[in-house]
N, C-alpha and C positions, 0 to 999 in steps of 0.2 A: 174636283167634284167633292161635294161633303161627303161627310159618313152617312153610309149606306145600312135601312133598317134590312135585316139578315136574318132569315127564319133558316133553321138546319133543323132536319128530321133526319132522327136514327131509330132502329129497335131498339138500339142500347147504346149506351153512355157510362162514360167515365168508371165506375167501381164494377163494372159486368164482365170482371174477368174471365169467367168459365168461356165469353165469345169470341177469345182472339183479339186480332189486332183489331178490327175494326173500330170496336169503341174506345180504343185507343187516340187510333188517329182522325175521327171526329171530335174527340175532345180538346186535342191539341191545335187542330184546325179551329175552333171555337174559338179557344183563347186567345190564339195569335191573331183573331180579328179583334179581338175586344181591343187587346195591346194593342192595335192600329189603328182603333178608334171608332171602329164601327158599333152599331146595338145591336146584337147577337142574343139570340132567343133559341133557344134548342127544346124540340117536342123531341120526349122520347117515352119510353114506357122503362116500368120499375122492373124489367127482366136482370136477374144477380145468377141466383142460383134457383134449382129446382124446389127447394124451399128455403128461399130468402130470397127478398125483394129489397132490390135497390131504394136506396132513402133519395130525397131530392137534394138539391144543393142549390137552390137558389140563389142569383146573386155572387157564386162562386169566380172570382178571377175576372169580376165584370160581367159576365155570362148569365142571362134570366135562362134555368131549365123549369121548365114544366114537366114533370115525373106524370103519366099516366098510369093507373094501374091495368096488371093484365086480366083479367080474368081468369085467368091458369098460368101460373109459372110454370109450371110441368107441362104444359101445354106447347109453353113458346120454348123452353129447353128441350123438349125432346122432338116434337115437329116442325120447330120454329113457325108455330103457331101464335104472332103476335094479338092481343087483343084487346088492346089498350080501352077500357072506359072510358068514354069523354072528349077522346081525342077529335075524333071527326064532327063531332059540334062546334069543338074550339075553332078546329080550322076553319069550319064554313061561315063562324061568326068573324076570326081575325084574320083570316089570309090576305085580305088586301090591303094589311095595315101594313103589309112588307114589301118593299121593293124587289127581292130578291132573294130565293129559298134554295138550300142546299137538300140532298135526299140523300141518303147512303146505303147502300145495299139493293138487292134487288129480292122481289119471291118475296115478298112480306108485307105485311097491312098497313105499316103506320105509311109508309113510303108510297101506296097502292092510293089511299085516302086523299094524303098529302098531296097529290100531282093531279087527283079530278078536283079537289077543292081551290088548289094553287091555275090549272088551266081555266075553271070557273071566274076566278077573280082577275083573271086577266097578268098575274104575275109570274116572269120566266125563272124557269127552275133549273138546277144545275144539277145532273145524277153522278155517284160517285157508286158504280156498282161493285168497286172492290174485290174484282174477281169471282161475282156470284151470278153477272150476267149469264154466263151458261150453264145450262142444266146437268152440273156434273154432280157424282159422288151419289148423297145419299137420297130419298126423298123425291127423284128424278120424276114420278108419277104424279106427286103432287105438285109440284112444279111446272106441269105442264100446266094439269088443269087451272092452277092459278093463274097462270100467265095469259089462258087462253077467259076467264072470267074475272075475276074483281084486279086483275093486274094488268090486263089488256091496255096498252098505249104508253105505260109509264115509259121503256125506252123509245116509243120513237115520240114521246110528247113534249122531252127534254129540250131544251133551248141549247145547252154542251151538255156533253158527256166528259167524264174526268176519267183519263187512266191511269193509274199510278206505275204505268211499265210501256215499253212498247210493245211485249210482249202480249198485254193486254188491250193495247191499240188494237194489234192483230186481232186479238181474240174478237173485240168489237165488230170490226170490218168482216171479220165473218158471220159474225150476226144479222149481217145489213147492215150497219150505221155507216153513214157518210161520212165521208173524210174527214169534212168541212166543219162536222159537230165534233170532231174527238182534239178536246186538250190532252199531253203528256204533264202530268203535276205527279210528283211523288208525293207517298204519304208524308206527312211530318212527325217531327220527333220534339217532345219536352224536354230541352238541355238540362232543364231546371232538376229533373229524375234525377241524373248521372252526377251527382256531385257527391263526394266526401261516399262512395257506397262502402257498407262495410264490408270489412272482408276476415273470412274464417267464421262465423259468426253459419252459416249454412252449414259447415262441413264439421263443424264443432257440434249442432245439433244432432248432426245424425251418424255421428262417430266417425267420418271418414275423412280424418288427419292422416297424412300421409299416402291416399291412396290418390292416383290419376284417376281425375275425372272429367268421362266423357257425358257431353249432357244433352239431351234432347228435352225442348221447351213449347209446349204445345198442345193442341187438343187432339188425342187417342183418337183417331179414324185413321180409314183404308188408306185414304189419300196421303198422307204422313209417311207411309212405308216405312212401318216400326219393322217390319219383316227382312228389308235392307239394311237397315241400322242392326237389328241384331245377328244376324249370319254373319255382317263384317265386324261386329265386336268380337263373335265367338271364332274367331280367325286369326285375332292378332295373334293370339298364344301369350298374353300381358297379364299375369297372374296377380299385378301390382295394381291394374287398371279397374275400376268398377265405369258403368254404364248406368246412368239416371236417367229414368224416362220421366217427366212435371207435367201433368197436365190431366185434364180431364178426362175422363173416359165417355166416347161419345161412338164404341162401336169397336173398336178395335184392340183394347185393353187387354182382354179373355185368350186371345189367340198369340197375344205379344209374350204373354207370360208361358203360355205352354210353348212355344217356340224356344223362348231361352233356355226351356227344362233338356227339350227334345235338343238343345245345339250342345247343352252341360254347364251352359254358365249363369243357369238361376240365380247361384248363390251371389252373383256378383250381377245382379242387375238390379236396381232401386225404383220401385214406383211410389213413388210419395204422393200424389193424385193431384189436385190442382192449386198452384202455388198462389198467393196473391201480393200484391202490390209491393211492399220492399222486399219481402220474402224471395218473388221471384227474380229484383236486381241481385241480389243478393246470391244466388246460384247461378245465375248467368257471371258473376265476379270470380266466384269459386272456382268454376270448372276451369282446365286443361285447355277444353275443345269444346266448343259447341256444335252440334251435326245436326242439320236441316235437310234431310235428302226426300223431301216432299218433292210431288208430281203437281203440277197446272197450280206452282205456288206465284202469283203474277208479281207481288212486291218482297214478302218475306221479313214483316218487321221485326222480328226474332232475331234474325242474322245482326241487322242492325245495332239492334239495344246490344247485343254481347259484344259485337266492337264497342261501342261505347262504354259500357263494361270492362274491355282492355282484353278481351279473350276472343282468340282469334275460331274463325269457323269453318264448316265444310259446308258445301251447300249442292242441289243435284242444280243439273244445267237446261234441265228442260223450259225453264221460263223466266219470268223477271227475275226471282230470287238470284238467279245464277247471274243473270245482268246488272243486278244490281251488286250482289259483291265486287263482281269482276271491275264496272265503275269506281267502288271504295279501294281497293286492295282489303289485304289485311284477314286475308278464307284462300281458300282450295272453292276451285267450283271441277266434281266429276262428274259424269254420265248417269243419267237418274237410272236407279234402279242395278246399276253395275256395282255389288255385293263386294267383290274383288279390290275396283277400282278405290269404292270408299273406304278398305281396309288400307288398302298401302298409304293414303290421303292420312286418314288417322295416325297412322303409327309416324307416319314423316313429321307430323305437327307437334306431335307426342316430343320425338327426337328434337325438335328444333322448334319452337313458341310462335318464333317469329316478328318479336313482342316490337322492336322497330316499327314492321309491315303495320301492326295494329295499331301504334300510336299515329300513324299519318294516316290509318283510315281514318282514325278518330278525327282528325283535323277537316278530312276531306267532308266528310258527316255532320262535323258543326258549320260548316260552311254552305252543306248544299241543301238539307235536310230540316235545319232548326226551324221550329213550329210559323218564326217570324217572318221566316225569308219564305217557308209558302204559302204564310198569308197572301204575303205579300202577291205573288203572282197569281193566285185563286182571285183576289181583288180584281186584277185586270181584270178577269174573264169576268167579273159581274159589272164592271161598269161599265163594260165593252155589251152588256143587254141592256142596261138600262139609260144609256147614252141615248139623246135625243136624237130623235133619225135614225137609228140603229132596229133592225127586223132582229128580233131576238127569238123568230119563230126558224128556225132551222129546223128541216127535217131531219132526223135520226134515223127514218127507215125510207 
């Protein structure tokens, strides 16, 4: 089959730190098609920060993005309120100049637009909801009502649905979706990141030579269980160990820090707010331990990138996270939410690295993981709708 023209919509792309994985591994998913030879267009909006807007990057890596502005960045950062200018003209003028469109995430406008303008033009869409198809955490009201007006049909209008977990297969199938629509694809991962990372170069900035460090990497909500991570820090009784929490605060920051006052070990807990791009390989290199004891976390590319990094993790077991370590080696996976459990976890890793365990995860990660190798299998799934003969109208619901 030739190269396939490839539209992907996200709310964010590539430098939009403050959101987590997602724009991450849309972006990596990008590249590895262009690398494959396809024409890859990415519609997204200029969400960064609450006030900074992402720049475009055209042309990047092979990759055409179209940056839409939002309307409010504070808008889309604090209710993930996407509003991109422009967008939903572009698509109703080009959508059918694509064979084939990727979506990612769910609960949001560029994605909401994308899928009546993309079922308009007759071209099947592939959703990668990233663990956002259900109405969890925060926002749960607005969520509904979106879903139930300008969001209505996006999952069951999907031709596949992508899960990056079986964990999130699950999740799917309890939503309604049919079996028959759900691919397992993991996110993918930039190799190209993990080379030559420096190291000391973190710990040398913020004075912590010589201290063990444990590190939490991510964005400040409920769902994070900074409340778990810190009771089992202030347990060890490691007077040598500091605790770093990276990440933005999106709700849960205020309560994380009176928590460490009230456990006694403020003085040894670090928030440095949200790190970005080598910065944060760069702490993921430094630390000890990396601890991810999130709740309904379905992939967990955190966990990831610190193995790759060489530093091994803890991760809770409630969901893909924990299936996905357990698949690499190279972490602890304990009982989400079990304070106890994830202190003895910690202080065992502390005691012992592990540093063998983490270089075969390492191995096992460029092998299963690399951006190229799930081009490559997301391909299938698109040439597998646009193969002649092929009903690419699969119900989802």
């Amino acid at each position: 089959m030739p190269p396939l023209r490839v539209l992907q919509v996200t709310p964010y792309y590539a430098e939009a730190w403050a959101y987590g994985g997602v724009p991450r591994a849309a972006t990596a998913l990008a590249r590895g098609l262009a690398r494959r030879g396809h024409q890859v267009t990415v519609c997204t909006t200029d969400a960064a920060e609450p006030r900074a807007r992402a720049r475009g990057a055209a042309g990047a890596d092979g990759v055409e993005v179209r940056v839409f502005a939002n309307v409010s960045n504070a808008l889309a950062y604090h209710l993930q309120l996407f509003l991109p200018r422009g967008m939903d003209a572009w698509l109703a003028e080009h959508a059918g100049d694509f064979d084939v469109a990727h979506l990612h995430a769910c609960h949001n406008v560029p994605t909401a637009v994308a899928a009546r303008r993309l079922t308009a033009a007759g071209v099947p869409y592939v959703l990668s909801p990233h663990g956002t198809a259900p109405r969890i955490e925060r926002r749960r009201a607005l969520k509904w009502v979106f879903d139930h007006t300008v969001g209505r049909g996006v999952l069951d209008g999907a031709a596949r649905l992508l899960a990056v977990s079986e964990a999130e297969r699950r999740q799917l199938l309890g939503l309604g979706a049919a079996a028959a629509a759900i691919e397992v694809v993991p996110n993918p991962v930039e190799l190209a990141d993990f080379i030559a990372i420096p190291r000391g170069r973190f710990r040398a900035a913020r004075r912590l030579a010589g201290h063990r460090l444990v590190l939490f990497l991510g964005k400040l909500t409920p769902r994070k269980r900074l409340d778990v991570l810190i009771d089992a820090f202030a347990s060890l009784g490691d007077a040598t160990a500091t605790l770093v929490i990276a990440g933005n605060d999106l709700g849960a920051g205020a309560e994380a820090r009176r928590r460490a006052e009230r456990r006694g070990v403020g003085g040894r807990v670090l928030f440095t707010g949200l790190l970005r791009g080598g910065e944060r390989l760069e702490a993921l290199a430094d630390a000890d331990v990396v601890v991810y004891p999130s709740r309904d976390e379905v992939f967990g590319l955190v966990a990831v990138e610190a193995l790759l990094a060489g530093t091994p993790v803890i991760v809770a077991d409630d969901s893909g996270c924990g299936e996905v370590v357990a698949a690499t080696g190279g972490g602890r996976v304990v009982a989400q939410g079990d304070a106890p459990a994830l202190a003895a976890a910690v202080r065992d890793v502390l005691a012992a690295p592990q540093r063998s365990q983490v270089a075969e995860a390492d191995r096992r990660i460029r092998a299963w993981l690399a951006s190229d190798a799930i081009a490559a299998r997301v391909e299938t799934v698109y040439e597998a709708l646009v193969a002649p003969g092929v009903d690419a109208a699969v119900v989802a619901g």
